[in-house]
N, C-alpha and C positions, 0 to 999 in steps of 0.2 A: 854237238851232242856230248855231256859229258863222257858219258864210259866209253867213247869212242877212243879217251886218251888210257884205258887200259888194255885195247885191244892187242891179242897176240898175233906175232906173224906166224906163228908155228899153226894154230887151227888155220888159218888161212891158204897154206901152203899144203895141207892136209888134203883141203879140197881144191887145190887146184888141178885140172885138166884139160889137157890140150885141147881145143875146139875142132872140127873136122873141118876139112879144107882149107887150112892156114896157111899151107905152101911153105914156106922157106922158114918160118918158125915151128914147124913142128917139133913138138916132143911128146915125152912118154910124162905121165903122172909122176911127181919127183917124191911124193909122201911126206911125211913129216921133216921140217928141218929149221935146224936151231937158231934162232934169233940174229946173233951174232953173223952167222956163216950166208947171210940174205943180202950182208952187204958185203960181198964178191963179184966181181964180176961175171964168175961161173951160175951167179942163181941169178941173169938179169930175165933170162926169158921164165923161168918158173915165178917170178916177183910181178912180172905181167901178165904170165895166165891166170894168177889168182887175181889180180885187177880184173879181169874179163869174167871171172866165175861172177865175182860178187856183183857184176854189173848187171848179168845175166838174172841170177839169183833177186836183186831188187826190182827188175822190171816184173815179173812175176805179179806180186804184188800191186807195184803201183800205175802198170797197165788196166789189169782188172779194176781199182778202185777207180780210177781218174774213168774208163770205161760205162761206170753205172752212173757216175755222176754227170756223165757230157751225153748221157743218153745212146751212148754206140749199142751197151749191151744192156738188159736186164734182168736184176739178179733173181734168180729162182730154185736157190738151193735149200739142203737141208740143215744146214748152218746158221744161225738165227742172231747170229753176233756182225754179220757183215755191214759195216756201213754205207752210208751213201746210199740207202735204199730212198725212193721218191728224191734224188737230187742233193740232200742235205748229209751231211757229214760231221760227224764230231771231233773232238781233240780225242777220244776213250778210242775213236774206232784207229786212232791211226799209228797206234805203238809201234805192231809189227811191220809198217808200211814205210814210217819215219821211220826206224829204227835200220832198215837194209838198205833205206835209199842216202842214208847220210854215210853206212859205213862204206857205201862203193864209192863216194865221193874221198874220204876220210883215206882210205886204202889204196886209192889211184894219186891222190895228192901227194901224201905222204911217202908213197913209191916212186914219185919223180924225184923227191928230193933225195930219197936211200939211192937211187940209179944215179944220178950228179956227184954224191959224193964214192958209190962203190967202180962206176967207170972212170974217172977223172977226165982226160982227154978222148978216149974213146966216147963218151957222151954223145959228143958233137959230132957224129957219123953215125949214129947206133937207133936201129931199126927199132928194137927193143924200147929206147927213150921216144921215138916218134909216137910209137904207140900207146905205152904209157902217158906221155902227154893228152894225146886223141881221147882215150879215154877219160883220164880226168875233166877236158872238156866238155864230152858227154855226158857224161855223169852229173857234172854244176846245168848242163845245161836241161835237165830232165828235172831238176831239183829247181829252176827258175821259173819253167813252165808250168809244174803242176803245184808249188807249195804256195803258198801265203808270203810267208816273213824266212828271209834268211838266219839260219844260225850258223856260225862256223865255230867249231869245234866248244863248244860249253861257253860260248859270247854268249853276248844280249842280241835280242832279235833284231832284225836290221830289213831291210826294202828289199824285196825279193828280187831287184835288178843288180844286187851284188852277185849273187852267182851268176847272170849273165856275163857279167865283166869278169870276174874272174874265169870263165868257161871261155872266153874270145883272148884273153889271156895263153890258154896252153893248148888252144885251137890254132893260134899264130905260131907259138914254137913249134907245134907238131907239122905243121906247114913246113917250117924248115928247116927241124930233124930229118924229114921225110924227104926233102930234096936234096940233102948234103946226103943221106943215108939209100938213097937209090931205091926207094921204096914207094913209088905214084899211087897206090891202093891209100897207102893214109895221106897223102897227101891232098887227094883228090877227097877224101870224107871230111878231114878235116877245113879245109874251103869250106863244105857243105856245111857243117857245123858252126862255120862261124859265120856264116850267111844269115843262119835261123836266127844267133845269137844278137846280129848289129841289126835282125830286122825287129827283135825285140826291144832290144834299147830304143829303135824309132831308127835308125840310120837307113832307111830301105834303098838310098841308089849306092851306097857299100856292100849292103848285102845282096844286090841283084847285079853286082860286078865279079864277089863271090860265088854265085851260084850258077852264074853264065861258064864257070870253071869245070862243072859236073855235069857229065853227059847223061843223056837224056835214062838210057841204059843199066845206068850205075848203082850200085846197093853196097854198100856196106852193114852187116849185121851183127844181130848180141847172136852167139852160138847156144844148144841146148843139147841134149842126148836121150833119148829113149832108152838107153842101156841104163843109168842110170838117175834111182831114184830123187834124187837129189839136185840133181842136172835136169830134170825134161822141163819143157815148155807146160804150166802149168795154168795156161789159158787153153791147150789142146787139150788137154787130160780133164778139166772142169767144166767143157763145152762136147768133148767126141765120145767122152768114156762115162762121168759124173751125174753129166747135165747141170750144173750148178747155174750156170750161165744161159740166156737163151735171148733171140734177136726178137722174138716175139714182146707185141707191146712198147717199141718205141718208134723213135722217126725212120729207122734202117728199115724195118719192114713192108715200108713202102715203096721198098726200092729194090725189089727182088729181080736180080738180074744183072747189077751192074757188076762185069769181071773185080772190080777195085774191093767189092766189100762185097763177097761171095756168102750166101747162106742160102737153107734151103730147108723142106719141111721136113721132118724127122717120122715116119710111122711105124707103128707098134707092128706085131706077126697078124694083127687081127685085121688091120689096113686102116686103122683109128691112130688119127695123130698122136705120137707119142707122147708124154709127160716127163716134167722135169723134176729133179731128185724131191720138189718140194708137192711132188702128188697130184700137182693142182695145173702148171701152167704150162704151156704147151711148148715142146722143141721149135722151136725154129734156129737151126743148127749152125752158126755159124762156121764157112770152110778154107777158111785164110790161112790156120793152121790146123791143119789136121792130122800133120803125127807129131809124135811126141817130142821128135829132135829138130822140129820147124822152126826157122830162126826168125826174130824179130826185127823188121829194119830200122836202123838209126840212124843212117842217112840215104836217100834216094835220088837219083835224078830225077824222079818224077815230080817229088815232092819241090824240087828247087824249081822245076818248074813254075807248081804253083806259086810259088815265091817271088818269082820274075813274074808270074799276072798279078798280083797284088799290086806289086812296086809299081806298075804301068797303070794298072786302073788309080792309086792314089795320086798318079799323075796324069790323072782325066783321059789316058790312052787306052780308049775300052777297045779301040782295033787290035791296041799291042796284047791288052791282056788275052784278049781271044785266040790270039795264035799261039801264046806259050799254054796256055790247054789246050788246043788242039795237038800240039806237041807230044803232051805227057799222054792224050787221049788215043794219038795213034799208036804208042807204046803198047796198049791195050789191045786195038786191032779195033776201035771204039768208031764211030761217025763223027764227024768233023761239026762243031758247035756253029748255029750262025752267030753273027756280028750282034748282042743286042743295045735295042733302040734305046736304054738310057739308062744312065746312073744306076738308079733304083734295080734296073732288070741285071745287070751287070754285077754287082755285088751280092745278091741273091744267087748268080750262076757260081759266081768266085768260091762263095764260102762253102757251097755245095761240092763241088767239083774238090777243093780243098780238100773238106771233109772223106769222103769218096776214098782220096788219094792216099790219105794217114790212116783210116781206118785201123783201130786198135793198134795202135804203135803208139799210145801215149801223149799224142800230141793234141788232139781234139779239146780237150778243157782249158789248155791256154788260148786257141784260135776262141772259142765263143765267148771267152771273159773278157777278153781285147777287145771285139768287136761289141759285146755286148757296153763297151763302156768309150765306143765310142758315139758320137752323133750323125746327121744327116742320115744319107742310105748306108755308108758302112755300118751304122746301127743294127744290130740282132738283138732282139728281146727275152730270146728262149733261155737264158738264165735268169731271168726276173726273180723265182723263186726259189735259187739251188744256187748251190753253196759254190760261189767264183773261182776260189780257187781250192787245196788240202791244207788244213789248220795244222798246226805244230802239234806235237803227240802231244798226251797228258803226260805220259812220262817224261818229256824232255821239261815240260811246266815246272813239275814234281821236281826234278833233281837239279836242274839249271839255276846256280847260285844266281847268274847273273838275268835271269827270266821275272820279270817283274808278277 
């Protein structure tokens, strides 16, 4: 994205703050600081919370969008600009969407390279570079799933399986920053992340060697804060506080009950089910995040589970797939799935159970574009009419020399 080459570090470092529960990188809010002084080694861990804001800050966005289009949620605010409503999505709805999810990609790349050349040899031990990497990772790998066409930095548009590659790229360094640097938390997400990333390119028995890495238990999260405005989880505040949001009226509502994708009926003082900000349609509430500092996961054991059933059912092992969801099922406290009798029944259980597992964490509209474009019983039809993947902004169209 062009203007991403005039971004300052100083607004960035403005809003940077410590995320709660970080353990051994904690710090205080550092405030403004000047350009120049980012590349010391004293500013490595404030150059990586503001990677963590912005990462934070675009999921926001492109949870909720990717969300109305894969059908998890349905939009029912009073807002009348939101796109993606009935499945389809334009290049005009997705400025502010494109626009945060390039600059956390833009801001975590660029901040590995400032952290390489401001530690020199420290680098190569340094918690701080594991994690910057991890999240640049994350970040391409969020940007492979939910967009169309790859832009990097005011290029020409390119195959959306470039930011995969480059996200399994600093998913393998942060691997082994992470083990030189004594740090198994990112070490162990970052496997998880590159598991997602080589099952996207198509490599599924690398990535289910990866994800056989990540225990069943495991989460690594984007942080948020109910203290402040600017920080909270803005999928809790437009579903607990707004209603902007409601689970009402899609496939999730037939599914009330399962712990994985928690929702439930909203009623008024009068015992009349409640309505959403748009007058008309009814709460149904979802409660996966219900306050306001609730963190989003970006890698799970649960989820590599699914991972590891896919890789086994595409290798006709519908016994194997069965027991890596039974796996992430008991995690739940859930009943144990039978064995089904074939192909067809099997891949219907997969994508469900799948689905289930990722609820609202972003990842739901690459699972049904993939499947929707493949053949046999991995086949899914329910994008037939709604837009595969998120189109490139108008604005990047607009200002991108090299955008045809």
């Amino acid at each position: 994205m062009t203007t991403l080459h005039r971004f300052r570090w100083p607004l960035l470092l403005a809003l940077a703050l410590a995320p709660a529960g970080c353990g051994i990188l904690d710090v205080s809010n550092p405030g403004p600081i000047e350009d120049e002084k980012l590349d010391s080694p004293e500013s490595a861990a404030a150059l990586v919370y503001g990677m963590s804001h912005d990462l934070s800050s675009s999921l926001n966005l492109l949870v909720e969008m990717a969300a109305v289009v894969s059908d998890e949620l349905t939009f029912s605010g009073s807002f009348g600009n939101f796109g993606g409503i009935n499945g389809v999505v334009e290049p005009d709805d997705m400025n502010s969407t494109w626009r945060r999810a390039q600059r956390a990609r833009w801001v975590a790349e660029n901040g590995v390279e400032r952290l390489k050349n401001s530690l020199g040899e420290e680098y190569e031990t340094s918690a701080n570079a594991a994690r910057a990497n991890l999240l640049a990772g994350i970040s391409g790998r969020f940007m492979g799933e939910n967009f169309c066409q790859a832009v990097i930095d005011g290029g020409p548009p390119q195959d959306r399986s470039v930011y995969f590659e480059r996200a399994e790229g600093y998913f393998t360094e942060a691997a082994r920053l992470a083990d030189a640097a004594g740090v198994p938390i990112y070490k162990t997400a970052a496997l998880g992340g590159r598991a997602e990333v080589r099952a996207a390119l198509g490599r599924w028995s690398e990535a289910a060697v990866d994800a056989q890495a990540v225990t069943t238990g495991f989460s690594y999260d984007a942080y948020y804060s109910g203290d402040n405005s600017s920080q909270l989880n803005a999928i809790a505040d437009e579903t607990q506080t707004t209603y902007q949001f409601t689970v009402y009226g899609n496939r999730w509502a037939e599914h009330h009950g399962d712990p994985r994708a928690p929702w439930d009926t909203l009623y008024a003082s009068g015992g009349t089910i409640a309505k959403s900000a748009n007058g008309n349609t009814p709460v149904f509430q979802q409660n996966k995040y219900v306050s306001l500092g609730a963190p989003i996961p970006l890698v799970t054991g649960v989820a590599m589970r699914t991972l590891q059933a896919e890789a086994a059912l595409r290798a006709n092992d519908i016994d194997g797939m069965t027991g890596y969801l039974n796996d992430a099922r008991a995690h739940y406290g859930m009943a144990a799935l039978g064995v089904p009798a074939n192909a067809t029944d099997a891949w219907s259980v997969l994508r469900y159970e799948r689905g289930a597992t990722t609820w609202l964490e972003g990842r739901r509209l690459w699972d049904l574009s993939r499947w929707y474009a493949e053949t046999g019983p991995a086949h899914d039809d329910f994008m037939a009419n709604r837009s595969k993947c998120l189109p490139v902004s108008e604005d990047e169209m607009q200002t991108n020399p090299n955008f045809p």
